[in-house]
C-alpha positions in Angstrom: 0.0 0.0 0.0 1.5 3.3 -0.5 -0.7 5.0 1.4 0.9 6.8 4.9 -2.2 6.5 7.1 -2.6 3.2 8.9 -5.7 1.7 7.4 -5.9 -0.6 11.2 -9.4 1.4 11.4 -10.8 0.1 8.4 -9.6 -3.4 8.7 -9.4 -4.0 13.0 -5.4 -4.9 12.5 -2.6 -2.6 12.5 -1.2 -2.2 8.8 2.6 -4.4 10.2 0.3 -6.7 12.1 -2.4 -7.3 8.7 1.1 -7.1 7.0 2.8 -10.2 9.0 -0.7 -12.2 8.5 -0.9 -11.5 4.3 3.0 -13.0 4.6 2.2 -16.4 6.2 -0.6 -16.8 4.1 1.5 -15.9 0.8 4.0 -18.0 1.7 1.6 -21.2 2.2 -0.5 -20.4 -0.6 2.9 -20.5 -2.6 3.7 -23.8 -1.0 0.5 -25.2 -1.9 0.9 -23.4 -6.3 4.8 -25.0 -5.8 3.3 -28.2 -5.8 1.6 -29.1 -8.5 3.9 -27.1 -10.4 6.6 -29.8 -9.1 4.3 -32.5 -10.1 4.1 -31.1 -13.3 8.1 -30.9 -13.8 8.0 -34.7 -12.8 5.7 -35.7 -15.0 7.6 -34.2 -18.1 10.6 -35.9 -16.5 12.2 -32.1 -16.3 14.5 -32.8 -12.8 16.2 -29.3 -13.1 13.1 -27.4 -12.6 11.4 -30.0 -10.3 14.8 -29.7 -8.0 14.2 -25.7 -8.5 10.2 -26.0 -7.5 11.2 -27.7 -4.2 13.8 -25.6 -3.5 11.7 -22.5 -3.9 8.7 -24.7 -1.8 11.4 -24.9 0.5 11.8 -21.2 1.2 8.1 -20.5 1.2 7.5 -23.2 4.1 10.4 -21.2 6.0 8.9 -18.4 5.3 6.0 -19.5 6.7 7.2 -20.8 9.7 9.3 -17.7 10.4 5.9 -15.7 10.2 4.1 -17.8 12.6 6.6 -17.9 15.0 6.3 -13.9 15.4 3.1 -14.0 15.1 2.7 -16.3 17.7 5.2 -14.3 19.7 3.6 -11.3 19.2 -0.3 -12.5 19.9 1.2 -14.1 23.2 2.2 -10.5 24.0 6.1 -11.3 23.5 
């Protein structure tokens, strides 16, 4: 958003905390896309992209994880 006003009164979430959530959920949703997109590499025997795919799936699960271990800092008040 390139907006300076926090938008936390339109949505109930401050804009970093909204921000953090969007992450996770990009990051698993990109999980989720990485792996038929593996399948796909697989099937047309194409190892170099399928080793790519996980790789990339890879990240995105850390990414993930990363996320909801602040976000589960942060909602326990740490």
């Amino acid at each position: 958003m390139t907006s300076t006003s926090e938008t936390g009164d339109v949505t109930g979430t401050r804009d970093k905390d909204y921000n953090l959530i969007w992450y996770v959920e990009a990051c698993l949703n990109n999980a989720l896309r990485l792996e038929q997109y593996i399948q796909d590499a697989e099937r047309d025997k194409d190892n170099e992209v399928a080793d790519l795919f996980r790789k990339a799936q890879s990240d995105s699960r850390k990414g993930a994880e990363l996320g909801k271990q602040l976000l589960r800092s942060r909602l326990n008040g740490g």
